[in-house]
C-alpha positions as CSV (number, residue, x, y, z in Angstrom):
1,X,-11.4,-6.3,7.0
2,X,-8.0,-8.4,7.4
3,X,-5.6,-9.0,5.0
4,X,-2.4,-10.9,5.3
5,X,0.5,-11.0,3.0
6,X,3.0,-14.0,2.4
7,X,5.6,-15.2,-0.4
8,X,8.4,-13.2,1.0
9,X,11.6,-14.7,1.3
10,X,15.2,-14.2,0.7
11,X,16.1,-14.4,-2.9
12,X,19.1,-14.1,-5.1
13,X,19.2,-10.9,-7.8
14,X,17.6,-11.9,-11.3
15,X,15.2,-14.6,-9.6
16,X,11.7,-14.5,-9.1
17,X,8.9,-14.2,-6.3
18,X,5.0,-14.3,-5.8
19,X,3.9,-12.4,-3.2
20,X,0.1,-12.6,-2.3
21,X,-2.4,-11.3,0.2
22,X,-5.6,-13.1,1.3
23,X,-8.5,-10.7,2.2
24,X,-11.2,-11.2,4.4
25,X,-14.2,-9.7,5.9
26,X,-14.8,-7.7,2.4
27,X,-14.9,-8.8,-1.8
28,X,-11.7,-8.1,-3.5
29,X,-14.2,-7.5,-6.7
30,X,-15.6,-4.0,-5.0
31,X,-12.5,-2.2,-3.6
32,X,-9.2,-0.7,-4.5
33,X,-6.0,-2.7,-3.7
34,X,-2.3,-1.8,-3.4
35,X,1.0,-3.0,-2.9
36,X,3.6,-0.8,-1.3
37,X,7.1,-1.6,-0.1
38,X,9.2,-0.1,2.6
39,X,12.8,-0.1,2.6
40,X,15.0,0.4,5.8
41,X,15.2,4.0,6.3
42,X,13.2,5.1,3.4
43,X,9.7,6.3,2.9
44,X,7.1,3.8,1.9
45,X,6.2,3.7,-1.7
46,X,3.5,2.6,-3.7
47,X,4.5,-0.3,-6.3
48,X,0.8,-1.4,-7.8
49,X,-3.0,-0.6,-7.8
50,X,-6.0,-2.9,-9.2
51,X,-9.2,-1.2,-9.2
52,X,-12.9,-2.7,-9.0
53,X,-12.6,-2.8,-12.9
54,X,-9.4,-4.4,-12.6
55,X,-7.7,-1.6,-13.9
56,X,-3.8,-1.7,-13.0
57,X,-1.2,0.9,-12.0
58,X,3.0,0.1,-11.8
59,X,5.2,2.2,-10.4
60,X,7.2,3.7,-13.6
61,X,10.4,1.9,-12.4
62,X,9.0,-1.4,-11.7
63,X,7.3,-1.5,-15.1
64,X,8.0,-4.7,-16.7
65,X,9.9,-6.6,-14.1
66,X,6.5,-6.5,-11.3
67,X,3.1,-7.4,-12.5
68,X,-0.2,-7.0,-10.0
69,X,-3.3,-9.4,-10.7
70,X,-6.4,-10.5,-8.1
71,X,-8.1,-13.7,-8.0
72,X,-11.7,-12.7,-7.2
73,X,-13.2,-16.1,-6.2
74,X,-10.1,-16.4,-4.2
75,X,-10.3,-12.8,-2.6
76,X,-6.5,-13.1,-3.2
77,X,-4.2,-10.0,-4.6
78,X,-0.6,-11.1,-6.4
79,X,2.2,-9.3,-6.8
80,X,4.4,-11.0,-9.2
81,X,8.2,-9.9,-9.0
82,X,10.9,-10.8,-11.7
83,X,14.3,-9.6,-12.2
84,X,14.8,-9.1,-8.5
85,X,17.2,-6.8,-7.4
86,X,19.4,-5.6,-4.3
87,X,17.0,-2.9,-4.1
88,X,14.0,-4.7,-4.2
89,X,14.9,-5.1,-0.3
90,X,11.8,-4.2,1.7
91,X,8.7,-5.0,3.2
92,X,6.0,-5.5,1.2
93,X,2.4,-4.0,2.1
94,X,-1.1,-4.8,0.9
95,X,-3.7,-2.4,1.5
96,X,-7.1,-1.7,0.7
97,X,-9.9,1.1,0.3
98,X,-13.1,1.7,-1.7
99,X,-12.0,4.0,-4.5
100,X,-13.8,3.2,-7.3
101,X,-12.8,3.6,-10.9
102,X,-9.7,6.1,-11.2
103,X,-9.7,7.3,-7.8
104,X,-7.7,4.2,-7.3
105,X,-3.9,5.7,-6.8
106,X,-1.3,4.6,-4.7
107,X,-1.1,8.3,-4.1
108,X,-4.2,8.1,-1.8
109,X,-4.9,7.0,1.7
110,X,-5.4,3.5,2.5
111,X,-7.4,2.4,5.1
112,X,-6.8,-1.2,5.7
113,X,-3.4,-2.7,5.8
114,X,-1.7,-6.4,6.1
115,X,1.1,-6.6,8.8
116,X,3.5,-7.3,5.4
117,X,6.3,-9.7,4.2
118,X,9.8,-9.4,3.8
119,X,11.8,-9.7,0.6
120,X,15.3,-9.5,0.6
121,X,17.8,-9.4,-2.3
122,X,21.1,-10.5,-2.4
């Protein structure tokens, strides 16, 4: 299983980014995806969860500025970002794991990870 993330970039606050993550060597369709996000000295946190149902979780604080969708013929997980702000700053993480249903939590343990992408906000 390999996935790879891209779409980061540098942005200004209140603009926009698409982050996504290409999977291979497994269907998107069957497994439990996440995005996380690391800032400099701070503990990773989970931002979003699609299940095999396609069934999402946000992060309370990112509701309605973040929005997490898949593209299963495309084996390809988004993470859409509006309203971008300083501390938005981090790397972004895909991850994957077969939970099925609502054992899909960015509270569990992921498995496979992407190497991530930056996003910085100014």
């Amino acid at each position: 299983v390999q996935l790879v993330e891209s779409g980061g970039g540098s942005v200004q606050a209140g603009g926009s980014l698409r982050l996504s993550c290409a999977a291979s060597g497994y269907t998107y369709s069957s497994y439990c995806i996440a995005w996380f996000r690391q800032a400099p000295g701070k503990e990773r946190e989970g931002v979003a969860t699609i299940n095999n149902e396609g069934d999402t979780q946000m992060a309370d604080s990112l509701e309605g500025r973040f929005n997490i969708s898949k593209d299963n013929t495309e084996n390809t997980l988004f993470l859409h970002m509006n309203s971008l702000k300083p501390g938005d700053t981090a790397m972004y993480y895909c991850s994957a794991d077969s939970y099925r249903g609502s054992a899909c939590s960015a509270r569990r343990s992921f498995t496979y990870w992407g190497p991530g992408t930056q996003v910085t906000v100014s």
